[in-house]
C-alpha positions in Angstrom: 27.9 -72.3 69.1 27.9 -75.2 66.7 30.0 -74.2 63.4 27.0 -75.8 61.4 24.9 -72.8 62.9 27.0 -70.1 62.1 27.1 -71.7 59.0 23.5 -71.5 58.8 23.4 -67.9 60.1 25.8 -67.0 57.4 24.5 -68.2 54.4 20.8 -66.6 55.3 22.7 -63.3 56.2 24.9 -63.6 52.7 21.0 -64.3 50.7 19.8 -61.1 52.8 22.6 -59.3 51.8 22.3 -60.3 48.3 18.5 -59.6 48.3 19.0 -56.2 50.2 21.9 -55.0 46.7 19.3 -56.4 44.1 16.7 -54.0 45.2 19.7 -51.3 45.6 21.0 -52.0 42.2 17.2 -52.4 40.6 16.6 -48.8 41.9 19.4 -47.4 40.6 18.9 -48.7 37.3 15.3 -47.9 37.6 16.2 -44.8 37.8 18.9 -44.4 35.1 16.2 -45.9 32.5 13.1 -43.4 33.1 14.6 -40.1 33.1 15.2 -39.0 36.8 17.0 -35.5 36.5 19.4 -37.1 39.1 19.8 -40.6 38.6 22.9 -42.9 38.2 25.0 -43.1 35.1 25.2 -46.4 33.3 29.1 -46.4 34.2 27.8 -45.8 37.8 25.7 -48.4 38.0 28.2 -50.8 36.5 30.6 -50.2 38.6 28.7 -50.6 41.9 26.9 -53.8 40.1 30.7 -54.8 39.6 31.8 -54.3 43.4 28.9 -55.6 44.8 29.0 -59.2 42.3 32.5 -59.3 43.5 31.8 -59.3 47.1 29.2 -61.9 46.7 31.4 -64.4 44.5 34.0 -64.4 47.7 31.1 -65.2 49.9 29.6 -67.7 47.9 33.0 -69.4 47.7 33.1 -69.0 51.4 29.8 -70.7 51.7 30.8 -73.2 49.2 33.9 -74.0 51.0 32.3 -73.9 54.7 28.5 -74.1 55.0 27.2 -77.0 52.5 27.4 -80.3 54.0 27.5 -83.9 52.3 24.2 -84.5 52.4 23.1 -81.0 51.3 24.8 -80.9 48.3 22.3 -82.2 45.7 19.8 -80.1 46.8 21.7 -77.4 46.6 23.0 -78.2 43.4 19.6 -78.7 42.1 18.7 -75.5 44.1 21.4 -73.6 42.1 20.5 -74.8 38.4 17.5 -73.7 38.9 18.1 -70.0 40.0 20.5 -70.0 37.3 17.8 -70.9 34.6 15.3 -68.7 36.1 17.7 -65.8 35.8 18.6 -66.4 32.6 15.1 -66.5 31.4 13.2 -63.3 30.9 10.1 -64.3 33.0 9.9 -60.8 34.9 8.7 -58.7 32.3 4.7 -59.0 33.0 6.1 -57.4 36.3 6.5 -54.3 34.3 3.1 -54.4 33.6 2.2 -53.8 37.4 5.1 -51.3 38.3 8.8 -51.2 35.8 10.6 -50.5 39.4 9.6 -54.2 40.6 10.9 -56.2 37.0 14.3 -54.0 38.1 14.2 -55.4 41.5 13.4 -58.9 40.6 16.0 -58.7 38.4 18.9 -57.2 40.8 17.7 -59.9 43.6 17.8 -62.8 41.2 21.1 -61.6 39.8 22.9 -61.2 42.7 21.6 -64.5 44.4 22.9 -66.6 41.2 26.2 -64.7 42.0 26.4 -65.8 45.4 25.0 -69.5 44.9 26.4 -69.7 41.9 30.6 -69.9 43.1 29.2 -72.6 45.7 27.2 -74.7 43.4 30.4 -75.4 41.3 32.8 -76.0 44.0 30.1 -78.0 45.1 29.8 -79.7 42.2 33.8 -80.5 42.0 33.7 -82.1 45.5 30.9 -84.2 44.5 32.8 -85.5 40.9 35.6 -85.9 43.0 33.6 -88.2 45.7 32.1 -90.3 42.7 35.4 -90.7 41.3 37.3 -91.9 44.4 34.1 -94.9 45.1 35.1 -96.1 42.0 
């Protein structure tokens, strides 16, 4: 098998990873904010939030390192600026409206995809600076 396709296979498994701990996370902190006689601590979640953001900065800067090729890389980049916008924004509060679980979720996903993308948009970025610079 190509490298390319595992490539390919690994970055969609890394998203479904990062979409699969979003929901996790969401729930959890779903749970903390509307009084479930069991739910997670604040600490708790924090510190499963923390692990998981961890594991998905190595394997964006695996991805980042590996998967994006030359002619990829300003989609990508553009790709990347604007999950990092959208997350920053707070565009996922009419969710609440329908169900607070899913502006929890939405949230989590969204989070957790910036942290994976984000690592490869900026070494990403670096490579393409440096390319500019050496044409010149």
């Amino acid at each position: 098998m190509e490298v390319e396709k595992i490539a390919q296979y690994a970055f969609i498994a890394f998203v479904f990873i990062a979409v699969i701990t979003g929901i996790a996370v969401g729930f959890m902190a779903y749970n903390a904010n509307s009084n479930f006689p069991y739910g997670w601590s604040d600490q708790n979640i924090q510190n499963v939030n923390g692990g998981i953001t961890l594991v998905l900065l190595i394997l964006g800067i695996v991805v980042g390192l590996v998967s994006i090729t030359v002619k990829e890389v300003t989609p990508f980049l553009l790709a990347a600026i604007a999950l990092i916008v959208a997350s920053m924004s707070n565009v996922w509060s009419p969710l609440e409206t329908v169900h607070p679980i899913l502006a929890y979720w939405a949230e989590g996903i969204l989070n957790n995809i910036v942290a994976f993308a984000a690592p490869a948009a900026v070494l990403n970025a670096i490579k393409l600076v440096l390319a500019i610079a050496k044409e010149k």
